[in-house]
C-alpha atoms as an extended CHARMM CRD file, in Angstrom:
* protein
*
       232  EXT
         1         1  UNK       CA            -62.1680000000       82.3630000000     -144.1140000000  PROA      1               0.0000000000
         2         2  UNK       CA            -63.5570000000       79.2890000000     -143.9780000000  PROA      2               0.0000000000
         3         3  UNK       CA            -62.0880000000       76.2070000000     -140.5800000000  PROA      3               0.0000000000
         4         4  UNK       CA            -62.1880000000       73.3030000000     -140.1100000000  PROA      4               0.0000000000
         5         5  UNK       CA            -61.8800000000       71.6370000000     -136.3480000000  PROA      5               0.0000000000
         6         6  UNK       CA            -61.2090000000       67.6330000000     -136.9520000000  PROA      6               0.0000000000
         7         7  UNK       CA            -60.1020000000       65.0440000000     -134.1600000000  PROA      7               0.0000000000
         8         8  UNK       CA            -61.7160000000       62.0870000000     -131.8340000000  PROA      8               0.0000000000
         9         9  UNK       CA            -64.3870000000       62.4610000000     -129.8700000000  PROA      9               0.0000000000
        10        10  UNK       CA            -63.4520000000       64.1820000000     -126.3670000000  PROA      10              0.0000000000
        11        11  UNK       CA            -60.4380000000       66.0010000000     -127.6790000000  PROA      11              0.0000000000
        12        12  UNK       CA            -61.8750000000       69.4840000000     -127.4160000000  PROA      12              0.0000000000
        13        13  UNK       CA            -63.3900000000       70.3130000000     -130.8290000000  PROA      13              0.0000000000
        14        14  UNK       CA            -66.7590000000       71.9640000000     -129.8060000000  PROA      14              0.0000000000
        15        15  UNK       CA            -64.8690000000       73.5490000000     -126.4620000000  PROA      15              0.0000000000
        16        16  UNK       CA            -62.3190000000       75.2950000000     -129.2750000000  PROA      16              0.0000000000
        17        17  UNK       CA            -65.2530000000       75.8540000000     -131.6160000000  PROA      17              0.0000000000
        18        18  UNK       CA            -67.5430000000       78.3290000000     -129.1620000000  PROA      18              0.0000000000
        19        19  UNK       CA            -64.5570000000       79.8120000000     -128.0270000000  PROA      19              0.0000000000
        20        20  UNK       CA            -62.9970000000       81.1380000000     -131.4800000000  PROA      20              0.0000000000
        21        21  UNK       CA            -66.6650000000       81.8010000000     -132.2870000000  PROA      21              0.0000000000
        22        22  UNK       CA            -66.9620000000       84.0730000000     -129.9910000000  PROA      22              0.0000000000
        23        23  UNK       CA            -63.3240000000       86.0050000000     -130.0090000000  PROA      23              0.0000000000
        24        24  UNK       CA            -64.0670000000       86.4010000000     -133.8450000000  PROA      24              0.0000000000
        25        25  UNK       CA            -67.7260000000       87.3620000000     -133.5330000000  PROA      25              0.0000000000
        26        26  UNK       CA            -66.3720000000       90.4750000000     -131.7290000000  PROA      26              0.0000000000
        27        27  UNK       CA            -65.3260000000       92.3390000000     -134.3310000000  PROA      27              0.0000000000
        28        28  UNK       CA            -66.8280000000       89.8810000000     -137.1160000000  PROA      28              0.0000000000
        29        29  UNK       CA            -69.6240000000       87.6240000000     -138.2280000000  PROA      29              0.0000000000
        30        30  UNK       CA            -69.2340000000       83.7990000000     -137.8680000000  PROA      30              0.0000000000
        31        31  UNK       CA            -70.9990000000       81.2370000000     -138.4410000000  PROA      31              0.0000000000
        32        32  UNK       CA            -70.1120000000       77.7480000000     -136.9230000000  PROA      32              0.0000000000
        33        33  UNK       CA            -71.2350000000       74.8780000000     -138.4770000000  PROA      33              0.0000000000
        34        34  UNK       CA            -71.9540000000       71.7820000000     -136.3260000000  PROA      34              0.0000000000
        35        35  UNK       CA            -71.7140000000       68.5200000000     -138.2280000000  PROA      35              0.0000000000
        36        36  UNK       CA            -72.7600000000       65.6740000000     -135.9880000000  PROA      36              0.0000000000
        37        37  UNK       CA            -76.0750000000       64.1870000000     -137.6350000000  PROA      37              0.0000000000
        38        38  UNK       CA            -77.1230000000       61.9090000000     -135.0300000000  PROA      38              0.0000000000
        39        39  UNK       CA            -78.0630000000       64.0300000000     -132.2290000000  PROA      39              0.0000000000
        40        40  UNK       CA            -79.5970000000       67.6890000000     -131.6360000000  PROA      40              0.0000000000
        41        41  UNK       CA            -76.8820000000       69.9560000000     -130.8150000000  PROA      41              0.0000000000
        42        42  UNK       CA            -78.2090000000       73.4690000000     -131.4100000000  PROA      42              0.0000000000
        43        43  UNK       CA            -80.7710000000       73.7380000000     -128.0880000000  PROA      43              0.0000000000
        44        44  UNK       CA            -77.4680000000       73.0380000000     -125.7040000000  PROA      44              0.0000000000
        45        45  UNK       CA            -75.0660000000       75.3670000000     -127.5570000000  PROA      45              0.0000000000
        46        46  UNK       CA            -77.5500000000       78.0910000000     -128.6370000000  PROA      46              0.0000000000
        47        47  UNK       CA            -80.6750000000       78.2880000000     -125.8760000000  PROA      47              0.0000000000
        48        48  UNK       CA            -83.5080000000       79.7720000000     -126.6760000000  PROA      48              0.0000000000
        49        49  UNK       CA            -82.6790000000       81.3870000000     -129.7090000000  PROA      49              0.0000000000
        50        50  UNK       CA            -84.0180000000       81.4320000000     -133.6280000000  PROA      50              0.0000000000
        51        51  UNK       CA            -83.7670000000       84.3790000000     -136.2030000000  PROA      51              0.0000000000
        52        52  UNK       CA            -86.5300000000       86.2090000000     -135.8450000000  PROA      52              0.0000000000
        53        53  UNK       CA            -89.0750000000       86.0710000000     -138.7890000000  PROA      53              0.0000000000
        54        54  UNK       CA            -88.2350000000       83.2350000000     -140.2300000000  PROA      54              0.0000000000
        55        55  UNK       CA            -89.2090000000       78.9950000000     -139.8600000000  PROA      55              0.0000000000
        56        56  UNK       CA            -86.2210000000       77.5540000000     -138.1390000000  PROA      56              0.0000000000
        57        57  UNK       CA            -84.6100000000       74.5170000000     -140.1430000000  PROA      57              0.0000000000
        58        58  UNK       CA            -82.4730000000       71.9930000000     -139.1920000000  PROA      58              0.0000000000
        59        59  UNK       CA            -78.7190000000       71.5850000000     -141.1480000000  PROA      59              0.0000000000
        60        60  UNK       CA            -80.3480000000       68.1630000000     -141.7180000000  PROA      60              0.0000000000
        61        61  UNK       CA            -83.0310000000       69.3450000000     -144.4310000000  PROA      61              0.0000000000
        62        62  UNK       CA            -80.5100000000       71.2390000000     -146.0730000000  PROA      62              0.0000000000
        63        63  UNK       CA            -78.1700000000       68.6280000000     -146.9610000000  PROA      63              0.0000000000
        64        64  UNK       CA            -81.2560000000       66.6130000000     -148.0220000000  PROA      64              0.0000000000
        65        65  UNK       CA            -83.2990000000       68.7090000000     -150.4180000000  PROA      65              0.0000000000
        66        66  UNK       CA            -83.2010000000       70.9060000000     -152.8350000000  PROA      66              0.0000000000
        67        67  UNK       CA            -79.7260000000       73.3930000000     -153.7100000000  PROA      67              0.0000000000
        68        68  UNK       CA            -79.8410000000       75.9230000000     -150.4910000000  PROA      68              0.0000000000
        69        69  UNK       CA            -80.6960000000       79.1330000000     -151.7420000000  PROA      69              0.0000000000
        70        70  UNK       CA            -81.4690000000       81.6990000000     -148.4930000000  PROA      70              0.0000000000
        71        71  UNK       CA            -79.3490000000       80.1110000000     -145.3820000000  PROA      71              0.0000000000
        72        72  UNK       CA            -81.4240000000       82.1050000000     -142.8410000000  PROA      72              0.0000000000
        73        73  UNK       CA            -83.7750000000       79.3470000000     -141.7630000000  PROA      73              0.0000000000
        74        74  UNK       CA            -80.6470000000       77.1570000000     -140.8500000000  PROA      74              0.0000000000
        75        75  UNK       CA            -79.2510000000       79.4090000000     -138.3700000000  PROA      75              0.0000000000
        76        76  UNK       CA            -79.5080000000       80.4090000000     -135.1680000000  PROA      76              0.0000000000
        77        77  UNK       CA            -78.1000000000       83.5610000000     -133.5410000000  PROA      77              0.0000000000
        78        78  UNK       CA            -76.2380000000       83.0430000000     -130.0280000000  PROA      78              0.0000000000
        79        79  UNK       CA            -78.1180000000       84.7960000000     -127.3850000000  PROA      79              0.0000000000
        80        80  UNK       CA            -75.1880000000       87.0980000000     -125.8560000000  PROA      80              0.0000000000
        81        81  UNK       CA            -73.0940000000       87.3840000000     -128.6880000000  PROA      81              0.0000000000
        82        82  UNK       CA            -74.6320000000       89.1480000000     -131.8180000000  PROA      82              0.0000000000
        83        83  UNK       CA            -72.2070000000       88.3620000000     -134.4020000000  PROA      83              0.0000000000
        84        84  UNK       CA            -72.0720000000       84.4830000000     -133.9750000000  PROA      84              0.0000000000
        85        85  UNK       CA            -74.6250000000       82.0420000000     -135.4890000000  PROA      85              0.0000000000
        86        86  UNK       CA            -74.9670000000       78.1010000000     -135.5090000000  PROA      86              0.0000000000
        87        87  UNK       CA            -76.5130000000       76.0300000000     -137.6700000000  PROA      87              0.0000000000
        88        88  UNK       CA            -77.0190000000       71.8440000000     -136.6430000000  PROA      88              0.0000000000
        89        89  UNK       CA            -79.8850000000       69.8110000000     -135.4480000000  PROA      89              0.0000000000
        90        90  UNK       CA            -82.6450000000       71.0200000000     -133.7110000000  PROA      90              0.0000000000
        91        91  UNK       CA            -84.8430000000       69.7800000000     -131.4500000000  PROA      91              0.0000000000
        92        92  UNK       CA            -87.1330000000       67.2540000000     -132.6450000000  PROA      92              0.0000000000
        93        93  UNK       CA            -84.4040000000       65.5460000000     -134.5640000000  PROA      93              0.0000000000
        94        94  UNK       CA            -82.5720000000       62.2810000000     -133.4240000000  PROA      94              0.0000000000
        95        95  UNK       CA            -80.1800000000       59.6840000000     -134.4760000000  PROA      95              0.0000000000
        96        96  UNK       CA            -82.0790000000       58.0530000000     -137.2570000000  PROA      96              0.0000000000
        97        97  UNK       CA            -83.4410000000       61.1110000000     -138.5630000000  PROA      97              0.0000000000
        98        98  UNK       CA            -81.0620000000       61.7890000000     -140.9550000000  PROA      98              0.0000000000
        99        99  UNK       CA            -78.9350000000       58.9320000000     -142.7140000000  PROA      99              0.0000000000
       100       100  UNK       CA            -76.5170000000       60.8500000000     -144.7660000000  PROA      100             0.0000000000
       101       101  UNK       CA            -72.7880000000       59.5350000000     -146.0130000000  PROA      101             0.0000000000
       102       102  UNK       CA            -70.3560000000       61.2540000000     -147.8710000000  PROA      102             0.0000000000
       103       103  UNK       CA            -72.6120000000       60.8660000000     -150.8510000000  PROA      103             0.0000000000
       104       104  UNK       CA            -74.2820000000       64.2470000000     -149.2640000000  PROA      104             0.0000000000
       105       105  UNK       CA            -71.1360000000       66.1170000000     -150.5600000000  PROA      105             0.0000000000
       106       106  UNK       CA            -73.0920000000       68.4090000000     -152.9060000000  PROA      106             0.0000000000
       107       107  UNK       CA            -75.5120000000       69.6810000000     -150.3480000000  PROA      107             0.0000000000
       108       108  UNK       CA            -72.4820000000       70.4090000000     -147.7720000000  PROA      108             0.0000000000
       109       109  UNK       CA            -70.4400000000       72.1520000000     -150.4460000000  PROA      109             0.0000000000
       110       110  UNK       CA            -73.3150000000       73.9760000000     -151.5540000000  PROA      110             0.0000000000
       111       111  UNK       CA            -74.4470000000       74.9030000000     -147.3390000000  PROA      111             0.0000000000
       112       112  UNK       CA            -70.7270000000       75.7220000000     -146.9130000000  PROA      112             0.0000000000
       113       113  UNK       CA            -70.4350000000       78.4360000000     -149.4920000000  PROA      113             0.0000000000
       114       114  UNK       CA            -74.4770000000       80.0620000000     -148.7060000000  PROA      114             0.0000000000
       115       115  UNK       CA            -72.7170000000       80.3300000000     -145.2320000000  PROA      115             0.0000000000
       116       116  UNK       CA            -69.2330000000       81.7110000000     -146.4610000000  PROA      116             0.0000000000
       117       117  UNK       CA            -70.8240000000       84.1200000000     -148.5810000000  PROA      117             0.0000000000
       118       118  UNK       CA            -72.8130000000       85.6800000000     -146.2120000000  PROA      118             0.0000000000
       119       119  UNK       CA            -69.9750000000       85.4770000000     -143.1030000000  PROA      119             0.0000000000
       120       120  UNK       CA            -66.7160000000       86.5920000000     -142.8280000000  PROA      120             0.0000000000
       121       121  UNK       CA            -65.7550000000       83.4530000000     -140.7870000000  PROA      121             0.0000000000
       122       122  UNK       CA            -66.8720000000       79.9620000000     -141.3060000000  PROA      122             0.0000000000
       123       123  UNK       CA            -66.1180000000       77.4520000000     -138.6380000000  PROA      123             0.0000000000
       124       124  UNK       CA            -66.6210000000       73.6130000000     -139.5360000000  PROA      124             0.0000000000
       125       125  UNK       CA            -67.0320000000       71.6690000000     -136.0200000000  PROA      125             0.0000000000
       126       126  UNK       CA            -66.5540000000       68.5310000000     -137.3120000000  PROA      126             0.0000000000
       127       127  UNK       CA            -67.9560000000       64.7020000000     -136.1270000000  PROA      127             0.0000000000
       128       128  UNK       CA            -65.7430000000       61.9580000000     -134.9190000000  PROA      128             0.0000000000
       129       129  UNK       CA            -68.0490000000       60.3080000000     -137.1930000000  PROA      129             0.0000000000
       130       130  UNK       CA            -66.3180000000       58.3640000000     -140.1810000000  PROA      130             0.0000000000
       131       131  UNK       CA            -68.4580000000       59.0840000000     -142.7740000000  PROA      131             0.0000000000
       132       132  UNK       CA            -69.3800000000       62.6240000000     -141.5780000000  PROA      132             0.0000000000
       133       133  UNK       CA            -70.0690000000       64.4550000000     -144.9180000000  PROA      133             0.0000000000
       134       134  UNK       CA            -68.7600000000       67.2670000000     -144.2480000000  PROA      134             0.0000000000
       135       135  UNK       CA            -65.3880000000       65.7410000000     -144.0850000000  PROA      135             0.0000000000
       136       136  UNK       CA            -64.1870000000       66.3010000000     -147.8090000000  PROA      136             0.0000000000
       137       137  UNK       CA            -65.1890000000       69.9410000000     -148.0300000000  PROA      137             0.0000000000
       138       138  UNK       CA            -63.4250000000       69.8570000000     -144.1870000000  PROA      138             0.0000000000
       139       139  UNK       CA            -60.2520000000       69.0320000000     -145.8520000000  PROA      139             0.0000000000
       140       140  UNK       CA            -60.6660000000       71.6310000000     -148.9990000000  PROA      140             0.0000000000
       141       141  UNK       CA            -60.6840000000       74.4750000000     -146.1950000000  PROA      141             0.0000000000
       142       142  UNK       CA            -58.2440000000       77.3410000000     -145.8150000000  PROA      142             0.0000000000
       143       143  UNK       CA            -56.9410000000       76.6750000000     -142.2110000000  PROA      143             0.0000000000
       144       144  UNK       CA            -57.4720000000       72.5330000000     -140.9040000000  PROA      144             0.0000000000
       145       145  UNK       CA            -56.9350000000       72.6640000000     -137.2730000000  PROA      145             0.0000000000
       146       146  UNK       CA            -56.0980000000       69.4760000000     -135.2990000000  PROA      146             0.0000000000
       147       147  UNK       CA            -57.1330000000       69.6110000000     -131.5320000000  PROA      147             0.0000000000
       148       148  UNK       CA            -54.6770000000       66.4950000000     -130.8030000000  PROA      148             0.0000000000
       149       149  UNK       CA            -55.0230000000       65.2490000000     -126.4860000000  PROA      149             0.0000000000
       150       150  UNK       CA            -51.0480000000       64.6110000000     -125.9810000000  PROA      150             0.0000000000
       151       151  UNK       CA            -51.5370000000       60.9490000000     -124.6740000000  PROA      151             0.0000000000
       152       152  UNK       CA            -50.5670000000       57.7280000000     -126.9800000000  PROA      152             0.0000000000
       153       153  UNK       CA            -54.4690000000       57.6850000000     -127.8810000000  PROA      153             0.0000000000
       154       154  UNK       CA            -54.3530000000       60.7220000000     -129.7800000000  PROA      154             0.0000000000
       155       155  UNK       CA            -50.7260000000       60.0240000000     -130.9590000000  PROA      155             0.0000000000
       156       156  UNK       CA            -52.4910000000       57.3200000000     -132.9970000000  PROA      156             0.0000000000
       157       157  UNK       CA            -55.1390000000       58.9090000000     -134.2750000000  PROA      157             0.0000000000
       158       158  UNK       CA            -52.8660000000       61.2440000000     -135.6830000000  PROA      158             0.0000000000
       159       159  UNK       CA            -50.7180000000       59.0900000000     -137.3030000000  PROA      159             0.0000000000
       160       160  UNK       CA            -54.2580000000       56.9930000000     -138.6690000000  PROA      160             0.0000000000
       161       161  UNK       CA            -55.2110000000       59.9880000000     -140.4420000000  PROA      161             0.0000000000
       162       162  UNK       CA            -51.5680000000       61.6150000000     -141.6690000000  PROA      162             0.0000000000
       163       163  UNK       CA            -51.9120000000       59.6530000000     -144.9690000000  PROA      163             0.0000000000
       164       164  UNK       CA            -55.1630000000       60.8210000000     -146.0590000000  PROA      164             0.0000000000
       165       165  UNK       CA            -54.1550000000       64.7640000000     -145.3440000000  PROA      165             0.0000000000
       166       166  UNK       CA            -51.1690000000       63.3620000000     -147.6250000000  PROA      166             0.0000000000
       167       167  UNK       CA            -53.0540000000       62.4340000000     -150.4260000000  PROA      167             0.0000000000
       168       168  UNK       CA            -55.4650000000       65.1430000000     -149.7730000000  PROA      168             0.0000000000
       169       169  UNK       CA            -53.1180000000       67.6500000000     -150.2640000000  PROA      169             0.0000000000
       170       170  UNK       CA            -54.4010000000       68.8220000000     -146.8460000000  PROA      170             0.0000000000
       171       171  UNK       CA            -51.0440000000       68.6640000000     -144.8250000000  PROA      171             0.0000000000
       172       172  UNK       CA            -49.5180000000       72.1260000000     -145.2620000000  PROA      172             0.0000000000
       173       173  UNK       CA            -52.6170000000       73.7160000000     -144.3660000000  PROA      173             0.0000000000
       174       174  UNK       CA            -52.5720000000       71.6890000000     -140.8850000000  PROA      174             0.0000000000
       175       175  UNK       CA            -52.3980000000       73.9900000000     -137.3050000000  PROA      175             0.0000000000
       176       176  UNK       CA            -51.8370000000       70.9630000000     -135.0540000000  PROA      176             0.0000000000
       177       177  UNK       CA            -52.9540000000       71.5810000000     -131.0000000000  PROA      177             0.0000000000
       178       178  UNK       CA            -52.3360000000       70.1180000000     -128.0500000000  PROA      178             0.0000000000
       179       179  UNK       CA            -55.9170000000       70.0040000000     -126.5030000000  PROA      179             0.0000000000
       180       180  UNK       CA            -57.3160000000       68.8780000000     -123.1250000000  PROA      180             0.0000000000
       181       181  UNK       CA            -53.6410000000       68.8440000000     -121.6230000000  PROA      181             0.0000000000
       182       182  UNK       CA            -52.9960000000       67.6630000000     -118.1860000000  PROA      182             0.0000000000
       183       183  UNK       CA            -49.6210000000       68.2500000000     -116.2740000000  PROA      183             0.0000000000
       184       184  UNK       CA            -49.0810000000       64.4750000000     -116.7740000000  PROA      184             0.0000000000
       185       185  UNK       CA            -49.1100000000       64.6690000000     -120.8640000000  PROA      185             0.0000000000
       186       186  UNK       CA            -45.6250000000       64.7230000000     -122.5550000000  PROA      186             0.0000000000
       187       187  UNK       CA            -46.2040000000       67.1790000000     -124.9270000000  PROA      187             0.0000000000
       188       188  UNK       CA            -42.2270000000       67.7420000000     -126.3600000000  PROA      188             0.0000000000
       189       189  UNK       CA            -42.7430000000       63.6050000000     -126.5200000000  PROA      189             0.0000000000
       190       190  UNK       CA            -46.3120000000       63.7270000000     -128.8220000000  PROA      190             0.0000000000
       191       191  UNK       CA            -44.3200000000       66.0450000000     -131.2690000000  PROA      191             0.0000000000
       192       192  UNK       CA            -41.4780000000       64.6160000000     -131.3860000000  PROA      192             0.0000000000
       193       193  UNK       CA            -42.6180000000       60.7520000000     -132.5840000000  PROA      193             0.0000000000
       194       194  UNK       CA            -45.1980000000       62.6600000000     -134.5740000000  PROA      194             0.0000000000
       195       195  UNK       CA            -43.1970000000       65.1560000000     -136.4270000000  PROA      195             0.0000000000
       196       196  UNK       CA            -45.7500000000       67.9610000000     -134.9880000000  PROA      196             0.0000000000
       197       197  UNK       CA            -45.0910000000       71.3010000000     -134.0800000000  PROA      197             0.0000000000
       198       198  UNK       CA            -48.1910000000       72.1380000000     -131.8630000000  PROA      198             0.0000000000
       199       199  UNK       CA            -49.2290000000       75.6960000000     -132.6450000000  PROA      199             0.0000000000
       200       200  UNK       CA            -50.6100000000       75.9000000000     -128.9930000000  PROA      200             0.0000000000
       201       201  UNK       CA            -51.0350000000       74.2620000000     -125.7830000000  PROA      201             0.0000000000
       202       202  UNK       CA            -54.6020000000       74.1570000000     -124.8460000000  PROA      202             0.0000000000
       203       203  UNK       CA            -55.4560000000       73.1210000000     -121.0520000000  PROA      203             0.0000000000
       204       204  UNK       CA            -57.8770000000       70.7730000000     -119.7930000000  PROA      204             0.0000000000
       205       205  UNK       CA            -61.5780000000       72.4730000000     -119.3180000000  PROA      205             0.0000000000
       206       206  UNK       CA            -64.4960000000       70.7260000000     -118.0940000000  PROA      206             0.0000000000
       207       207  UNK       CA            -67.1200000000       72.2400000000     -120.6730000000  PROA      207             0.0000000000
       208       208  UNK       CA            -66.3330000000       75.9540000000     -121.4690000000  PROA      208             0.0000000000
       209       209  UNK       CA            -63.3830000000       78.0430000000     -121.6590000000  PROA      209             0.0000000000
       210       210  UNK       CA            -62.2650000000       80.3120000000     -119.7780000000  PROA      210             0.0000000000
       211       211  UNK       CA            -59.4740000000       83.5530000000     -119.5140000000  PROA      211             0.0000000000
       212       212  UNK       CA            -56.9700000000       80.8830000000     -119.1590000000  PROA      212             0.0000000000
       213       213  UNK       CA            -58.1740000000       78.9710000000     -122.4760000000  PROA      213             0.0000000000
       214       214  UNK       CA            -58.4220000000       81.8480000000     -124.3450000000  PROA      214             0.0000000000
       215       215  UNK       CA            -54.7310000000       83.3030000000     -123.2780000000  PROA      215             0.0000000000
       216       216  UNK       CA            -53.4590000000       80.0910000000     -124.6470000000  PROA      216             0.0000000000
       217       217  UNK       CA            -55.5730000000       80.1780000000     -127.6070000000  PROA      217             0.0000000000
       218       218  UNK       CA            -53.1290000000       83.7690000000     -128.4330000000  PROA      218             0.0000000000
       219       219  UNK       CA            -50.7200000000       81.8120000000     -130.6410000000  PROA      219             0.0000000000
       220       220  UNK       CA            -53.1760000000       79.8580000000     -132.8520000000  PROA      220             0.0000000000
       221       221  UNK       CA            -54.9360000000       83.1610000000     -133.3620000000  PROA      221             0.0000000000
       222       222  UNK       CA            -51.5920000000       84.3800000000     -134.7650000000  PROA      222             0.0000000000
       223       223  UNK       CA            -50.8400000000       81.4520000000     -137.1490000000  PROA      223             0.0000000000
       224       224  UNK       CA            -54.3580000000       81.5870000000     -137.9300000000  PROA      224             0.0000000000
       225       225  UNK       CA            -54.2310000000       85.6090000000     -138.9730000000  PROA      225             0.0000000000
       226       226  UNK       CA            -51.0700000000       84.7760000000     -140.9140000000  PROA      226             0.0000000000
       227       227  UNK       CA            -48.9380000000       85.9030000000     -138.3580000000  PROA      227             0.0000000000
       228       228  UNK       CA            -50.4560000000       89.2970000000     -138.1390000000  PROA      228             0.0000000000
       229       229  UNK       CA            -51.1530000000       90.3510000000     -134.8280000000  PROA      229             0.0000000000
       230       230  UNK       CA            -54.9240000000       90.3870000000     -133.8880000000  PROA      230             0.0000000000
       231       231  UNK       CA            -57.3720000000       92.1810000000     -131.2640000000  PROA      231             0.0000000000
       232       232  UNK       CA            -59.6550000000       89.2640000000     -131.2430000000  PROA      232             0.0000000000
């Protein structure tokens, strides 16, 4: 099963990202693909960890060189849970050190599949960057989930990208969320001017989770399993 997670920036994406990582690395592998190019992400969201064996490389080189054959180099297993792996930039890499555009599509289809072949969950945390490359494979993926903040900012981002999940054909496989929610947000009022039926109601966290994130991550997990009830 391969997911994307698209919104702004600050509406929750990498805070939803670790935390279905790790509920489905319990009982499964997964492998969560972070997409932001200008900045090295894997040191703060995987410490101290490389596979064993082999030359670490960052998801940079792989959308730059040669077809991906062996996906082991790019990924980095999470220090307490066994069955969740990262891939992203490492340290040593910075904003200019990769200049990719959409034209990178091969590479990321090609990383996308290495990684879905070899996990039984893929998880796309996707850049508020514009021409983040990953963005038309993003939009090819089984389950497209929306982490939406229920204020008039994310109402309009929303409603800016509606017409190219249209014309994507992307629409129906949509799980909007209310993310970062505050007591103040009218959430009945964000569905209702944007035709959305949030699948759940995530809470404001600082930088983590929590019991009380992951209770009200219970009915995504259910759309997500196709409405089978799950353990994870």
């Amino acid at each position: 099963m391969i997911i994307a997670i698209w919104g702004r920036d600050g509406a929750g994406k990498s805070t939803l990202s670790d935390t279905l990582g790790v509920l489905f690395s319990k009982k499964e592998i997964c492998i969560i693909i972070d997409t932001d190019l200008t900045q090295p992400t894997i040191p703060c969201r995987c410490p101290g960890e490389t596979q064993k064996g082999v030359k670490p490389q960052s998801l940079g080189h792989a959308l730059t060189g040669a077809v991906v054959a062996d996906i082991r180099p790019y990924l980095c297993r999470h220090p307490e849970h066994k069955g969740l792996f990262y891939a992203g930039l490492r340290d040593g890499d910075d904003f200019l050190s990769y200049e990719l555009g959409l034209g990178a599509e091969n590479g990321v289809r090609n990383f996308v599949d290495r990684c879905a072949e070899q996990a039984d969950v893929v998880i796309l945390d996707l850049s508020g960057q514009h021409g983040d490359p990953f963005l038309p494979a993003a939009l090819d993926a089984g389950q497209i989930i929306l982490p939406i903040v229920p204020d008039l900012q994310g109402l309009c981002w929303f409603l800016s990208v509606k017409p190219l999940l249209e014309r994507m054909g992307a629409l129906e496989r949509v799980l909007p969320v209310a993310s970062m929610a505050r007591p103040e947000h009218d959430v009945a009022g964000v569905e209702k001017i944007g035709g959305l039926a949030f699948a759940a109601i995530l809470p404001w966290v600082r930088d983590t989770g929590g019991a009380k994130y992951e209770k009200a991550l219970k009915p995504l997990l259910h759309a997500l399993s196709g409405g089978d009830d799950t353990d994870a």
